[in-house]
matplotlib code that plots the C-alpha trace (Angstrom):
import matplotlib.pyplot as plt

x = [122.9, 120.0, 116.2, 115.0, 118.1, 117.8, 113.7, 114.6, 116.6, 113.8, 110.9, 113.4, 114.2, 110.3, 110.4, 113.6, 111.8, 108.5, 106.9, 106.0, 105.5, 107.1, 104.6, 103.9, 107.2, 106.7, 103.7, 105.6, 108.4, 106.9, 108.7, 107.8, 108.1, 110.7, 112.5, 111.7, 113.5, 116.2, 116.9, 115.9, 118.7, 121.1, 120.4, 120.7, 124.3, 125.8, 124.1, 122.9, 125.6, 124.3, 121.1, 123.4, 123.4, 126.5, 127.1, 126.6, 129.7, 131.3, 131.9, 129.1, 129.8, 128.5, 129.4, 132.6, 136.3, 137.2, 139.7, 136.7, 134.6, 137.5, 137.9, 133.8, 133.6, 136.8, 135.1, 131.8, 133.9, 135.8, 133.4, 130.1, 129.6, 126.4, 124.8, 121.9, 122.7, 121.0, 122.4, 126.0, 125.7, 124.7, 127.9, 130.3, 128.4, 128.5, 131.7, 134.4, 132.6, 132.1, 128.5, 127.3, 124.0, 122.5, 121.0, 124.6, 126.3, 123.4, 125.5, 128.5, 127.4, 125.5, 128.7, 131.0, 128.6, 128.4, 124.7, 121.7, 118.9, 115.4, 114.8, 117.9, 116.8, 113.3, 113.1, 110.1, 108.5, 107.7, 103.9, 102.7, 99.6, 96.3, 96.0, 93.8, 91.5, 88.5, 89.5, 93.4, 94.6, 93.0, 95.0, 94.1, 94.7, 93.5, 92.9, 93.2, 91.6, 88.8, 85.9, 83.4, 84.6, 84.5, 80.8, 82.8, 85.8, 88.7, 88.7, 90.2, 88.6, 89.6, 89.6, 89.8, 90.0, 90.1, 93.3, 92.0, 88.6, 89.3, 86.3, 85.8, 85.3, 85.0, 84.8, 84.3, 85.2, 87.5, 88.7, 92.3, 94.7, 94.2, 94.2, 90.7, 89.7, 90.9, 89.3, 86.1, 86.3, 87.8, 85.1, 82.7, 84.7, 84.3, 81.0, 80.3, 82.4, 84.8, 88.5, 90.8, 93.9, 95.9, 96.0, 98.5, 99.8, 101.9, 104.3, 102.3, 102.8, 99.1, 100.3, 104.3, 106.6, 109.0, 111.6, 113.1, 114.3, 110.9, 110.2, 107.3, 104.1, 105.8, 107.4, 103.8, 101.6, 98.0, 96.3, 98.5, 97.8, 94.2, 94.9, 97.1, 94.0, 92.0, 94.6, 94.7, 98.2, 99.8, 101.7, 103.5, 104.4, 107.8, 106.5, 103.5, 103.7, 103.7, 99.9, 99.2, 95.1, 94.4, 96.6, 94.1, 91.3, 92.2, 92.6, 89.5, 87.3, 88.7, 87.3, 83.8, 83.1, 83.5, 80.7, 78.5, 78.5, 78.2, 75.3, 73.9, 73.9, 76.2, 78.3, 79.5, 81.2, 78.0, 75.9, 79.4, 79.0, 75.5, 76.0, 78.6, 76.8, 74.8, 78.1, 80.2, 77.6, 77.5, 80.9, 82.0, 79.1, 81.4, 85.2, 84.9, 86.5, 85.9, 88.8, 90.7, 89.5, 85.7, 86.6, 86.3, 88.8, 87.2, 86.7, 83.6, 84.3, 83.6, 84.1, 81.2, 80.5, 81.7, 84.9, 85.1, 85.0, 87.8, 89.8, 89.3, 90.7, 93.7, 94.8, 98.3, 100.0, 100.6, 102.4, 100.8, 102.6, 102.8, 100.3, 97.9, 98.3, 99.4, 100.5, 98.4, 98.2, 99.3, 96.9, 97.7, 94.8, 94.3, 92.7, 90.0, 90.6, 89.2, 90.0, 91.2, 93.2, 95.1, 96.8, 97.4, 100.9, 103.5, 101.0, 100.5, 96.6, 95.0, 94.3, 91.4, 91.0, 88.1, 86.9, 83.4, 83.6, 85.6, 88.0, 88.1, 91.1, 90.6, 93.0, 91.9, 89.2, 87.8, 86.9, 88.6, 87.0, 89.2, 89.6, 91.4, 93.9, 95.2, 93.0, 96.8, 99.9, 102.1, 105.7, 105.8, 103.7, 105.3, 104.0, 105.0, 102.6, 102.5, 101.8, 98.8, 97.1, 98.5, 94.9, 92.9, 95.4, 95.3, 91.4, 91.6, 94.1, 91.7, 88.5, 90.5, 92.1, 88.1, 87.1, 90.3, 90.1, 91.0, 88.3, 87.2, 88.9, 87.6, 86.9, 86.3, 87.3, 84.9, 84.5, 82.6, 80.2, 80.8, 79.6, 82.2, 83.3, 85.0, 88.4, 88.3, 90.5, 92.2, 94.0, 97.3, 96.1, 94.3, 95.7, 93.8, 94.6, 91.9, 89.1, 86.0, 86.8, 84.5, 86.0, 89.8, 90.8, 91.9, 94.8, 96.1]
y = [66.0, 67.6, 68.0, 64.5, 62.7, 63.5, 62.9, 59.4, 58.8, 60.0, 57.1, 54.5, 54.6, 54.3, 51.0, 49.7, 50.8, 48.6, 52.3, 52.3, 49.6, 49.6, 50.5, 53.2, 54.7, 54.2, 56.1, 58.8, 58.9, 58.7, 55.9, 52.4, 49.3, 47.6, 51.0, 51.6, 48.2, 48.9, 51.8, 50.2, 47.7, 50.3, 52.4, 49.1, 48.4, 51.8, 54.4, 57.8, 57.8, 55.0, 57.0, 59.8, 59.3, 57.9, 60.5, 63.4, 65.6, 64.1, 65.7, 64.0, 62.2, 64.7, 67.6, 69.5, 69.8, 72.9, 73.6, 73.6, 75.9, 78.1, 78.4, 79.1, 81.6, 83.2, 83.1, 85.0, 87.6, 88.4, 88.0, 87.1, 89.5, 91.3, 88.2, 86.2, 82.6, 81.0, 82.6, 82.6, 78.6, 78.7, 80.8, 78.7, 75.4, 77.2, 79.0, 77.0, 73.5, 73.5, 72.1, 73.6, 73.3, 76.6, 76.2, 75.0, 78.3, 80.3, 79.3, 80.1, 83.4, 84.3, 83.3, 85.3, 88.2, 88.3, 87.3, 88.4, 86.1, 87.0, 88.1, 90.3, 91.9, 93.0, 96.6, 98.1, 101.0, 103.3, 103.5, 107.0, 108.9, 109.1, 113.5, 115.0, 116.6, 115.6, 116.7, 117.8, 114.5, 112.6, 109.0, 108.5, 104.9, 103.2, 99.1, 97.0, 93.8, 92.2, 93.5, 91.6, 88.5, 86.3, 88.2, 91.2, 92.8, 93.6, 97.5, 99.9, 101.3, 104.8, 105.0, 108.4, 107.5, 109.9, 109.9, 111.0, 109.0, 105.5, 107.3, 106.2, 109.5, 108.9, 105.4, 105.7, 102.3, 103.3, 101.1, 102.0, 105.1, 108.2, 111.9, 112.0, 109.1, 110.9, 114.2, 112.7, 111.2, 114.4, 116.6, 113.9, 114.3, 118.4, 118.7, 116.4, 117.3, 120.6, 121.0, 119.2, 120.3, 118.1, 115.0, 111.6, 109.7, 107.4, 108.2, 107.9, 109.9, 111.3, 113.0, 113.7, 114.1, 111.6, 114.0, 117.0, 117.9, 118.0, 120.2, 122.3, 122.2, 124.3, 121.3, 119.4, 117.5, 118.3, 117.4, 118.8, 121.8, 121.6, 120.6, 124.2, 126.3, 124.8, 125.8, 121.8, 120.6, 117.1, 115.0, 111.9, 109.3, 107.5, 103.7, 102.0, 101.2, 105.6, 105.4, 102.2, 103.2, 103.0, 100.1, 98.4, 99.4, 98.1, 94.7, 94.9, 95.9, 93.3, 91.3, 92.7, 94.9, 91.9, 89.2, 92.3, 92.9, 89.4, 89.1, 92.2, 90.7, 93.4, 92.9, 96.5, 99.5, 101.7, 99.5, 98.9, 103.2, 102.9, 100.5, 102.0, 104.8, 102.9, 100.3, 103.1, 104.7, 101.3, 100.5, 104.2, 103.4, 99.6, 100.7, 104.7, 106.3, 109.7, 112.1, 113.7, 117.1, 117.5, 120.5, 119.9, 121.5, 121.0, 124.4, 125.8, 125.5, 128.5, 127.9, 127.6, 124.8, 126.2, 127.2, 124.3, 121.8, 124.3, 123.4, 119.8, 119.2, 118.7, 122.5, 123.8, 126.7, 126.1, 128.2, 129.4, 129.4, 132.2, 130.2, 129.8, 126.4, 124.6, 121.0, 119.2, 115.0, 114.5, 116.9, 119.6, 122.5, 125.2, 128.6, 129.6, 133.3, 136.0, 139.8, 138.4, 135.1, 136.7, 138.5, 135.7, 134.5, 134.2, 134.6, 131.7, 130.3, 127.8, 124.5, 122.7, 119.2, 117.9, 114.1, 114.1, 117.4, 118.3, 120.6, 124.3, 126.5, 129.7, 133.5, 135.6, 133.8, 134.2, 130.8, 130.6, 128.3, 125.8, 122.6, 119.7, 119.4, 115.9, 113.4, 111.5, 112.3, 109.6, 109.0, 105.9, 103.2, 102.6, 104.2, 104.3, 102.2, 102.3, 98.7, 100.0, 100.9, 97.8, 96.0, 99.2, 99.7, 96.3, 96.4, 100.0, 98.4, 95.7, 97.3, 99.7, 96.3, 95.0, 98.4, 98.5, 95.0, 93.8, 94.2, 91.3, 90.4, 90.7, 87.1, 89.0, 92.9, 95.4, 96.8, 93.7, 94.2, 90.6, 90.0, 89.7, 86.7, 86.4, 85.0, 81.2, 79.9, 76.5, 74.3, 73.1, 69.5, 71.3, 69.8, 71.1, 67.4, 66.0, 68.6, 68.8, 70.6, 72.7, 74.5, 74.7, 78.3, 78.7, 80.9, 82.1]
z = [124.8, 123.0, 125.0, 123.2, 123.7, 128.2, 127.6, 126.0, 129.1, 131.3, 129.7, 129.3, 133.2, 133.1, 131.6, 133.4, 136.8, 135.5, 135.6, 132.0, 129.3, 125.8, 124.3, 125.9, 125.8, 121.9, 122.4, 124.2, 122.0, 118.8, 118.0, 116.2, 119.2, 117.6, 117.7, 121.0, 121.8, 120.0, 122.3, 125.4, 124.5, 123.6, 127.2, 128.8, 127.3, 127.6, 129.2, 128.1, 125.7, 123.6, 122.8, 121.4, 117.4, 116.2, 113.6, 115.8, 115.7, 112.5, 108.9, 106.6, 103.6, 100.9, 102.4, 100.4, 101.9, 102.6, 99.3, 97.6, 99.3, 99.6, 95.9, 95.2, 97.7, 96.2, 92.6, 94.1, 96.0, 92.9, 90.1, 91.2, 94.8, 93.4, 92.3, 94.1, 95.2, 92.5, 89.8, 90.6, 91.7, 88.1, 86.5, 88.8, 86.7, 83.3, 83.4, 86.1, 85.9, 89.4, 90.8, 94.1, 95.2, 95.6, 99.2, 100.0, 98.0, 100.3, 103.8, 102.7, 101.4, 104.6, 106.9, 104.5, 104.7, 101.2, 101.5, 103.7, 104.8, 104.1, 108.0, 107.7, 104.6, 106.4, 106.1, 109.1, 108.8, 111.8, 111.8, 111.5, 113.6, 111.8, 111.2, 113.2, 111.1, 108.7, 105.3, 106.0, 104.2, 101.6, 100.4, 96.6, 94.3, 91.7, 92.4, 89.0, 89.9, 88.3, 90.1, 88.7, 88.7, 85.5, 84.8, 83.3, 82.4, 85.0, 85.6, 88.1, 90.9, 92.3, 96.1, 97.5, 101.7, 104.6, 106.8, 109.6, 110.0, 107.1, 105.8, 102.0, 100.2, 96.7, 94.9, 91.0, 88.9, 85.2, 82.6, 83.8, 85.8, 83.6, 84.3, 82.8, 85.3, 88.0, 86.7, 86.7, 90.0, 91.9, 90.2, 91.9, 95.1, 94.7, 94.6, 97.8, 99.9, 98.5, 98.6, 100.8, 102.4, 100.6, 98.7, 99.1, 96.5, 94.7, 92.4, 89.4, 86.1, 86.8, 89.8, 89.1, 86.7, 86.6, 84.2, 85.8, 82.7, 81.0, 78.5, 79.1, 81.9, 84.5, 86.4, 87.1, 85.3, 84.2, 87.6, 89.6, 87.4, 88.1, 92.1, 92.1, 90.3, 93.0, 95.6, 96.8, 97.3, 96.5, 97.8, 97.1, 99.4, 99.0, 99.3, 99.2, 103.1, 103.8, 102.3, 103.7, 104.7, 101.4, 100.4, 103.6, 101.8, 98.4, 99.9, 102.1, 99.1, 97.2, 99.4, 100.6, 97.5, 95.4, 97.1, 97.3, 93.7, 93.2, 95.4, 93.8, 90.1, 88.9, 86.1, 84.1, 85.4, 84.9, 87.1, 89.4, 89.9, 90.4, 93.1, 95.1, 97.2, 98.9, 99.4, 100.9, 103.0, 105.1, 104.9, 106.5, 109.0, 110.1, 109.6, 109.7, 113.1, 114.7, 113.9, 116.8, 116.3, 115.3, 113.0, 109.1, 107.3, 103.7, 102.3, 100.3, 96.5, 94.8, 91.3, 89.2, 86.5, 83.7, 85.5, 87.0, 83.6, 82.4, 85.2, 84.8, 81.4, 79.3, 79.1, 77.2, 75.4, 71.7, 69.2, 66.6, 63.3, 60.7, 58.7, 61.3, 62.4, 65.7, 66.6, 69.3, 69.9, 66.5, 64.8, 63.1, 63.7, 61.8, 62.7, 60.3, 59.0, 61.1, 62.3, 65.5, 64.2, 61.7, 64.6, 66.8, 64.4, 66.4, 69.5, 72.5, 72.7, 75.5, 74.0, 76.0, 75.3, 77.2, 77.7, 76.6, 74.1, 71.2, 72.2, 71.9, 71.0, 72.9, 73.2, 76.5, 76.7, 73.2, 71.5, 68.3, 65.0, 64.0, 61.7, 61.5, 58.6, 59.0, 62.1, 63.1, 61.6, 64.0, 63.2, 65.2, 66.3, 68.8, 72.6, 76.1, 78.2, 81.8, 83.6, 85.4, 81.5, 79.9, 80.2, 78.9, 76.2, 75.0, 74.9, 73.0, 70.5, 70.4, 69.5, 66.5, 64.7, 64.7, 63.3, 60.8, 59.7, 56.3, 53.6, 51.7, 49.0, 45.2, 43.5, 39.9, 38.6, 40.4, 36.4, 36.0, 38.7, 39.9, 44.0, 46.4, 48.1, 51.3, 51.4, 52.0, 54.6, 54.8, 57.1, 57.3, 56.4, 53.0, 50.1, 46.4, 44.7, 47.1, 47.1, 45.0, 41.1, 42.5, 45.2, 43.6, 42.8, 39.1, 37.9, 34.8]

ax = plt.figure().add_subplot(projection="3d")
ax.plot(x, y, z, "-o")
ax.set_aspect("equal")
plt.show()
């Protein structure tokens, strides 16, 4: 007997002992009066037993004989055994006409082992210490969410956190995860508070290269470049749960940094990196935590400007050809003629591509006058888009079709000096038998 059948039991002999009314066992039992009669009645006739349902222990009525679920466990061991439950209930519909309901399929999965329940499948990771020291590790992400609510654009924000203290570090927003967003943000970071130990990561393309067997940059990527020029090491965690201080504080800005822009009427990214100073100095002063050791292991930098906007840049090797030219982001540059460039063919030179200069073309540190033969020379429209730029891309693609748009289309010769008149536009409902003589196009 189950734990409501014996407390049934228990209130009914309150009510045959005159201890307890009927309704009040009703009360008790959550039960309707009339029901609570009808079990009275049935305790009173046979017992204990007569409260036990009468279908207890027995095969239901819509449940499958066993031939059947023999032969559709047999079909998912054989043919469907990586599929989900869902979609092989709906092969074993489309392909062997035979209907299962997929909670149903699920069971017989799980007890044949070819299927793990959701608690099963929960993977837990170990939690790991805080580091000791201020400035040994610094978690770094970029947070797409729409930051200003519906009074602006959705942008990313660039959290650079302390492991050892939950101090925020650096917040900068960006339209989207770029190596020049993260330039800008660690040459912010620099000039604060200097060079880390090391800095954690996700597995981003900003950070690591994704192809071993990439051609060119040494194995690294351009800010990892920069990070080894500045002697800062990086690292890169192997799920989101390894750098999960920052992950925390994405979620808990998204919630705070939000209302307070909000409340502080702001509305762009320019007035969103205004704002944020002020935000983070009273946010390390609520969540921040004293490190272990008291030491601070962020070193001096000693670079100086100039140096320093080198560093943070696009920089590669290029060939140059025998007629003085060189390949870079679809341009073809070419060297203007000089003593020192016409001895450079065949020769390497350091391409610097900076984010808010042209860029220069320099040969041991000598700045070389170029020009630009052809602007974009693409052989495909088509380009590799990662999800976290989709938005930024979209809005970049955007603004160029506006800029690129269709001219306006000629009414009369140009030779004849007519005016131009824009394109008129019609519905689908237009038909020219109806409208004024007026506004029907003639031709021939």
């Amino acid at each position: 007997m189950s734990e409501r059948d014996l407390k049934r039991i228990e209130v009914l002999s309150d009510v045959r002992a005159g201890r307890r009314t009927v309704a009040a066992a009703a009360a008790v039992l959550a039960v309707s009066e009339r029901q609570a009669f009808r079990l009275l009645a049935r305790y009173e006739a046979s017992g204990g037993s007569g409260l036990i349902h009468k279908a207890r222990g027995k095969t239901s009525n819509r449940s499958h004989n066993d031939g059947i679920r023999k032969y559709a466990v047999e079909l998912v061991k054989t043919k469907y055994a990586d599929f989900g439950p869902t979609m092989a209930t709906e092969m074993l519909l489309d392909r062997h006409q035979l209907r299962i309901g997929k909670e149903t399929l699920r069971r017989w999965m799980m007890a044949e082992g070819l299927w793990l329940s959701r608690t099963q499948r929960r993977t837990f990771h170990q939690p790991r210490l805080r580091r000791e020291s201020y400035g040994e590790l610094i978690q770094i992400d970029g947070s797409d969410h729409r930051w200003f609510e519906q009074r602006g654009e959705p942008c990313t924000l660039l959290v650079f956190i302390d492991d050892a203290t939950s101090k925020l570090m650096q917040l900068r927003f960006v339209p989207s995860e770029s190596t020049d967003s993260y330039f800008a943000a660690l040459q912010g970071y620099l000039q604060v508070h200097g060079c880390p130990v090391a800095f954690y990561s996700d597995k981003h393309t900003v950070f690591r290269v994704n192809k071993p067997d990439a051609k060119g940059g040494q194995g690294m990527t351009q800010f990892g470049r920069a990070l080894a020029e500045l002697n800062i090491e990086i690292l890169c965690a192997n799920s989101s749960q390894a750098k999960g201080r920052v992950e925390r504080a994405n979620r808990t800005l998204q919630d705070r940094l939000v209302k307070e822009l909000r409340l502080a009427g702001v509305s762009n990214m320019e007035g969103g990196n205004d704002f944020l100073p002020g935000f983070m100095e009273q946010y390390n002063e609520k969540f921040a935590v004293p490190a272990v050791k008291t030491e601070d292991l962020h070193r001096r930098l000693n670079v100086q400007a100039s140096r320093l906007a080198d560093i943070l840049c696009h920089h590669e090797q290029r060939h140059v050809s025998q007629q003085l030219s060189l390949a870079y982001d679809r341009r073809q540059i070419i060297l203007d003629r000089s003593e020192l460039a016409d001895k450079l063919a065949g020769q390497y030179v350091e391409v610097y591509d900076f984010a808010d200069r042209p860029l220069e073309v320099c040969w041991k540190g000598h700045s070389l006058p170029y020009r630009v033969f052809s602007k974009d020379q693409r052989v495909s429209h088509t380009a590799v888009v990662e999800n976290k730029r989709l938005g930024h891309a979209l809005a970049v693609v955007k603004a160029q079709q506006d800029v690129n748009r269709m001219p306006t289309v000629m009414t009369n010769s140009e030779k004849g000096g007519y005016k131009k008149r824009p394109r008129q536009v019609y519905g689908p409902d237009y038909k020219p038998e109806l409208a004024a003589p007026e506004a029907v196009e003639m031709t021939g």
